[in-house]
C-alpha positions in Angstrom: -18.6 4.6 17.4 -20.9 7.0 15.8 -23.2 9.4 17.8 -25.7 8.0 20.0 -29.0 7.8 18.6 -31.4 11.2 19.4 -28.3 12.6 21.3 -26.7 16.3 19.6 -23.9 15.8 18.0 -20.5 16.3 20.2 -17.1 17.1 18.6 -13.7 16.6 21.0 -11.8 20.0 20.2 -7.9 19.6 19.7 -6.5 21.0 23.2 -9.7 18.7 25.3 -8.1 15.5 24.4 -4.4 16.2 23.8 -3.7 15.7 27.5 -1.3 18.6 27.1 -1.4 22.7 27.5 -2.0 25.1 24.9 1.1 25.6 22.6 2.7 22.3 23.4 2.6 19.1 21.2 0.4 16.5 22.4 0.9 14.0 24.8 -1.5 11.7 23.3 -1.0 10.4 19.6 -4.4 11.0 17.4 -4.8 6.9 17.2 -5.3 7.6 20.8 -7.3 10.3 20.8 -9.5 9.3 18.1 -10.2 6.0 19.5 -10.7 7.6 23.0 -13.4 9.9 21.5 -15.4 7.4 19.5 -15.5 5.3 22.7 -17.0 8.2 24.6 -19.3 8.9 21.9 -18.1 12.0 20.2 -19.1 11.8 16.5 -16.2 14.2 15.2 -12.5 15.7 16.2 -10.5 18.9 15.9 -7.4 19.1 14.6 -4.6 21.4 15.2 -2.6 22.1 11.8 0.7 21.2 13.5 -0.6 17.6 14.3 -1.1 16.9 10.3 2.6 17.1 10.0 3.5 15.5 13.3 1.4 12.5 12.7 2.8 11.8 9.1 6.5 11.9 10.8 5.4 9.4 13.3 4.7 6.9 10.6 0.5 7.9 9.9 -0.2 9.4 6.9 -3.1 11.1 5.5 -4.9 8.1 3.8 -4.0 6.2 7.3 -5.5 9.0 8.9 -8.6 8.7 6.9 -8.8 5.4 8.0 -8.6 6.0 11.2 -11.6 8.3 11.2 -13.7 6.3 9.1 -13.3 3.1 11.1 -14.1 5.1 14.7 -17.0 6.7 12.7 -16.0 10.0 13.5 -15.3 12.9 11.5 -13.3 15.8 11.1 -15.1 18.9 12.2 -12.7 21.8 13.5 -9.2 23.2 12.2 -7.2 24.7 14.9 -5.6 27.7 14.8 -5.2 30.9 12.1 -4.1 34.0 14.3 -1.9 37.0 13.4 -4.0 38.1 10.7 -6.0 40.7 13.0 -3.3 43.3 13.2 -0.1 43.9 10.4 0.7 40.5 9.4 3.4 38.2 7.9 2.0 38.2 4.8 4.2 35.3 3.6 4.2 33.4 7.2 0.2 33.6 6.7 0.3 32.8 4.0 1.9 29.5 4.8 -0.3 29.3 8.0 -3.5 29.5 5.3 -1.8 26.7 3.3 -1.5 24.5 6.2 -5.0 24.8 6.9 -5.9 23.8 3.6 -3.5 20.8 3.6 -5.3 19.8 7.0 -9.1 20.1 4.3 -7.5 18.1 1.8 -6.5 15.6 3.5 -9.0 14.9 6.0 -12.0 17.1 5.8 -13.1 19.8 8.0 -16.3 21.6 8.9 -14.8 24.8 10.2 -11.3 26.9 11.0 -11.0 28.9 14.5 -9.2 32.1 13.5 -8.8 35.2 16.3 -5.9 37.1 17.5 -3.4 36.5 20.3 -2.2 39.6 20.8 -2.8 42.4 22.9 -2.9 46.2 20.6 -5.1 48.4 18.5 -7.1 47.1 15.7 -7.5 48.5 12.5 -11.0 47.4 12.1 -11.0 47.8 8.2 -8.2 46.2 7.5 -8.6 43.0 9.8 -11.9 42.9 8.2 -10.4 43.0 4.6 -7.7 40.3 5.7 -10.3 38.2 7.2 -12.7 38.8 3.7 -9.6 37.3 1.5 -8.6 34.5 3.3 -12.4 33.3 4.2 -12.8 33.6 0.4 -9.9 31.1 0.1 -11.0 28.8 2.5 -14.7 29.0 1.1 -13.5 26.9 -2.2 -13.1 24.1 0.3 -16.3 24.9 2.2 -14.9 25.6 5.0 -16.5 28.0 7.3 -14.4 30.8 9.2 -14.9 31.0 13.0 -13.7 34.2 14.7 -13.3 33.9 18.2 -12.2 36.8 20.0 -10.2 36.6 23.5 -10.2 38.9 26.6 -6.4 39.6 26.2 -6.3 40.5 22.7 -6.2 43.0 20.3 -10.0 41.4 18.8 -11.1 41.4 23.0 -14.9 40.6 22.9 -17.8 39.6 20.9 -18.9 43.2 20.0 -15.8 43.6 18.2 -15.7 40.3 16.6 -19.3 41.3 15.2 -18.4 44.5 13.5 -15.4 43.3 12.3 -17.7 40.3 10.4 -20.4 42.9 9.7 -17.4 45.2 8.0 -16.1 42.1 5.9 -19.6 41.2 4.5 -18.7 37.1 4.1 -20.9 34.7 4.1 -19.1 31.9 5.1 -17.5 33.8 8.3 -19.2 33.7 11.6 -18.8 33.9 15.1 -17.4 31.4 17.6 -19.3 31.4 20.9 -16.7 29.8 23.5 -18.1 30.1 26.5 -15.2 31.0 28.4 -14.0 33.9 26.0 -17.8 35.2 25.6 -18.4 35.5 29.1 -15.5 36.6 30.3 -15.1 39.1 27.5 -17.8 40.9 28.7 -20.6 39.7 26.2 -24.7 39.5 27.2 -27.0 37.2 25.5 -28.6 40.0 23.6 -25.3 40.6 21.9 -26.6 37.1 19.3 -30.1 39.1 18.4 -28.7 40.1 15.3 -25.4 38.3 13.7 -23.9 39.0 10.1 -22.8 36.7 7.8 -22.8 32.8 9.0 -23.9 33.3 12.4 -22.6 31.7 15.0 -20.4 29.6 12.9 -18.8 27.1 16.1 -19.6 26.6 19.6 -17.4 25.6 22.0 -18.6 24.4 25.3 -16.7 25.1 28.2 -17.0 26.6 32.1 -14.7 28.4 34.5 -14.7 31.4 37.2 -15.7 34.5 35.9 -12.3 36.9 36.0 -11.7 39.9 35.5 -7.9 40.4 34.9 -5.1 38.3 34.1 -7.2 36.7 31.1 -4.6 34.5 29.6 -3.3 33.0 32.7 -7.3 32.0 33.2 -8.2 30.9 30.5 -5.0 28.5 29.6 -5.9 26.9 33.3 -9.5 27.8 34.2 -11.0 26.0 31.1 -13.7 23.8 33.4 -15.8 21.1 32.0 -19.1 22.7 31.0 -21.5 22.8 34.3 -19.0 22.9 36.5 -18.2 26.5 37.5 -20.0 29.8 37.0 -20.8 31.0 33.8 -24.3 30.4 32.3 -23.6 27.6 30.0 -27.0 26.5 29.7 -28.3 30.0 29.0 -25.4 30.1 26.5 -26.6 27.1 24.7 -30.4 28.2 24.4 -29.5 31.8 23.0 -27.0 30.3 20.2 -30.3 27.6 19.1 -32.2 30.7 19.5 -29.9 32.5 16.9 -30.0 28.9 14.7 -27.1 27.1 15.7 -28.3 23.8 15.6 -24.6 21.9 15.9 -22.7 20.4 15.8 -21.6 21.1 19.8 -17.6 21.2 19.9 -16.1 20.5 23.6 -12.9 22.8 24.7 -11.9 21.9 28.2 -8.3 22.0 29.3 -7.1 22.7 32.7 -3.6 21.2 34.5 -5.9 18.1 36.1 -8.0 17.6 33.3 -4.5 17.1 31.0 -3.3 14.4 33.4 -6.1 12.4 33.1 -5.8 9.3 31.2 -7.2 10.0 27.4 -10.2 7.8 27.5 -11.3 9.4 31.4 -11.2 12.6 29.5 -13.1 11.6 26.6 -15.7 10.5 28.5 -15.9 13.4 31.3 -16.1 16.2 28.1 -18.9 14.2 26.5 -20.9 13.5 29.7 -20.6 16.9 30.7 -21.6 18.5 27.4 -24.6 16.1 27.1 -25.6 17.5 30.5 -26.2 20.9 29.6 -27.3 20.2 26.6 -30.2 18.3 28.2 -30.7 21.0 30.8 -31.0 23.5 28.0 -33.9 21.4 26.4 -35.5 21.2 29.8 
């Protein structure tokens, strides 16, 4: 089922529809998610890299993949994860992570790659920026944009940050990802999205949750609310990124431990109804 007609464009990110926390394997296959999504009336996915390979070893390859995706009318829109890039890195492990990513492009598409840093320490804001310039360079020759989201906890800890570390790599195809959680929470205003380098605001990803102020990881892997339904300004969120020309399409992260037991198609549907919500509100 393709987008509804006059409606934005809504993608199900990896961790909304894998009815399982962050870091464990899903407990829904990507049949099922995909044909959970397209019933809801998302028009694309996200993919974890991990999946590609655990969906081939259950018996679904690439071109059955494809198929997949084509007959839900959906699409492939967002590549989860590249981290430990930000601070001294594996340079052969990322390597390999980079690689993956690009398998997950050459078999099945992809809009843009969420890359950011899990862990806590100093950054060297030059050389993250020169690491982030290379490997956004790779992934450009599969047009790929590069979306660096920064998290409270970490050693890339808020949008500022994020911004100077795109400013100081000077790529074009590298912008910022607003999740509303992680902006909010790390601190960010609105008026942080006046003036953006390179792509923008590359992603969105709509979310809600309590506003914290400590203990960010423990939040955010269990606060992760359905858009509208706790207290951040979403709606606000959403008008300042179309202000900045973000104009979609509107990825969907929501994972908390109730929202992961649901049934896959009851979660489908509650991401998408929610996002369309404040989407309307913010036309309002």
């Amino acid at each position: 089922m393709a987008e509804r007609t006059g409606e934005p464009e809504l993608v199900a990110s990896f961790f909304t529809l894998s009815g399982a926390g962050f870091g464990q394997p899903p407990r829904h296959t990507f049949v099922e998610r995909c044909e959970a999504a397209a019933a809801a009336g998302f028009a694309g996915i996200g993919l974890h890299t991990d999946d590609l390979a655990r969906t081939r070893a259950s018996g679904v390859d690439a071109s059955s993949m494809r198929r997949v995706l084509d007959g839900a009318g959906l699409r492939l829109v967002e590549i989860e994860f590249l981290d430990g890039w930000a601070q001294d890195a594996d340079e052969l492990s990322f390597a390999a992570a980079v690689a993956d990513v690009e398998s997950v492009a050459d078999a099945l598409g992809g809009r843009h790659v969420s890359v950011g840093e899990f862990r806590p320490g100093v950054l060297d804001l030059d050389a993250a920026a020169a690491r982030l310039a290379s490997f956004a360079r790779r992934l450009d020759a599969r047009g790929l944009l590069v979306a660096v989201e920064p998290f409270p906890w970490s050693a890339l800890p808020d949008v500022s940050t994020a911004l100077e570390l795109l400013r100081r790599a000077g790529t074009a195809n590298a912008g910022l990802m607003v999740d509303v959680w992680h902006f909010f929470n790390g601190g960010a205003g609105l008026e942080v999205l006046d003036d953006l380098p390179g792509a923008g605001v590359a992603a969105v990803q709509l979310n809600d949750g309590p506003r914290v102020h400590a203990d960010f990881l423990r939040h955010a892997r269990a606060a992760r609310r359905l858009p509208g339904s706790g207290e951040l300004d979403v709606v606000g969120l959403i008008r300042a990124v179309q202000a900045a020309g973000f104009t979609g399409p509107w990825c969907v992260e929501v994972n908390t431990p109730e929202f992961r037991e649901l049934p896959v198609e009851a979660a489908a549907k509650a991401a998408a109804d929610a996002a369309l919500t404040v989407l309307d509100a913010a036309r309002g």
